[in-house]
C-alpha positions as CSV (number, residue, x, y, z in Angstrom):
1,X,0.0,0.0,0.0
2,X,1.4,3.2,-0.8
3,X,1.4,6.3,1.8
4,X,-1.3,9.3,1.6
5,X,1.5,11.4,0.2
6,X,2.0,9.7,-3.0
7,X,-1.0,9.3,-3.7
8,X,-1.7,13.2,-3.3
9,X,1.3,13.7,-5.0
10,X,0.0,11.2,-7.5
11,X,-2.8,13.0,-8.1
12,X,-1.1,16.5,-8.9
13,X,0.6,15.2,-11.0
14,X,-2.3,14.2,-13.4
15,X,-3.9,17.3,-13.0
16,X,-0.9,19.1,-13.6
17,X,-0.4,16.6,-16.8
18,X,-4.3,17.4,-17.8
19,X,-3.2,21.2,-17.8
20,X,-0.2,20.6,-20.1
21,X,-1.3,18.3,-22.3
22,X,-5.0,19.8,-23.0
23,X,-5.9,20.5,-26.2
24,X,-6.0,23.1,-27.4
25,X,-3.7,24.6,-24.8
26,X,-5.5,27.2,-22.1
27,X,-2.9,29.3,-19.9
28,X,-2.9,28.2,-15.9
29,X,-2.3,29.3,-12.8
30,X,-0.1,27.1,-10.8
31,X,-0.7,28.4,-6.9
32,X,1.7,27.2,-4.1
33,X,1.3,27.0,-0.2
34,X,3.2,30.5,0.2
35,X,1.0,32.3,-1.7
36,X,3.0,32.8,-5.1
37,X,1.3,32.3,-8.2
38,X,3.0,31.1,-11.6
39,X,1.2,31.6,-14.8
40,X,2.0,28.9,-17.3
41,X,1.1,31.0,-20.8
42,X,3.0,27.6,-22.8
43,X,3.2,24.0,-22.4
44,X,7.0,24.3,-23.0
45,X,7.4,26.4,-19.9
46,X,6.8,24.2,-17.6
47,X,9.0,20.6,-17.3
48,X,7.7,17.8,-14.6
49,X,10.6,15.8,-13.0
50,X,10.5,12.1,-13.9
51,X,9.2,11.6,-10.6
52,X,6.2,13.7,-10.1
53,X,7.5,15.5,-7.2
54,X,8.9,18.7,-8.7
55,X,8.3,20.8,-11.9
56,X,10.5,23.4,-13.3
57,X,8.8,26.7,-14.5
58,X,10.9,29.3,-17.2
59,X,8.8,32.9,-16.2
60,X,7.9,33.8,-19.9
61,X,8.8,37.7,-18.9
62,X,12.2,37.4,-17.8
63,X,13.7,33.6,-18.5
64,X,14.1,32.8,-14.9
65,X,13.7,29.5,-13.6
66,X,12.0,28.1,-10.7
67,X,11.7,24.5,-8.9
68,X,8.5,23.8,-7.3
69,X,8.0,21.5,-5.1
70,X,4.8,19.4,-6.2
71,X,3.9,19.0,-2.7
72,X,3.3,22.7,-2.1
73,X,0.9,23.2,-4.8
74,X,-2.3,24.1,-3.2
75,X,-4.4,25.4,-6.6
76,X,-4.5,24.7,-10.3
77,X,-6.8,27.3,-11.8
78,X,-7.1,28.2,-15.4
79,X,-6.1,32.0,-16.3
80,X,-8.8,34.1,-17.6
81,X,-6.4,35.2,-21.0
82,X,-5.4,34.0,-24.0
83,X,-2.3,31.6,-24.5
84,X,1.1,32.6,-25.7
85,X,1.1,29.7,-28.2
């Protein structure tokens, strides 16, 4: 049996997969426990570790990358704007 947290971690994954991989692509808001938010305007600026339990996210405005940690993802919620595809 595998623990709660992989499961939940499991889970966000999907989701964050469904987000990605949806057709055609709709811009997200990826919200974390310490209230930062992270618009994804592309699929390519966002890339999931092998593992599920980190993604890396490229800021479209200024190139900066930043590791999340999967487990402090609190909210998924598409962005009310067009995409930058």
């Amino acid at each position: 049996m595998r623990p709660a947290r992989y499961n939940s971690l499991k889970m966000k994954d999907d989701r964050i997969k469904d987000f990605m991989h949806r057709a055609p692509f709709v811009p997200f808001d990826i919200r974390t426990s310490d209230g930062r938010v992270y618009t994804v305007d592309h699929p390519d600026f966002l890339a999931r570790s092998r593992d599920g339990e980190s993604i890396t996210f490229y800021m479209s405005d200024d190139n900066r990358m930043v590791i999340i940690d999967t487990a402090q993802i609190v909210a998924l919620e598409l962005a009310n704007r067009p995409s930058a595809a």
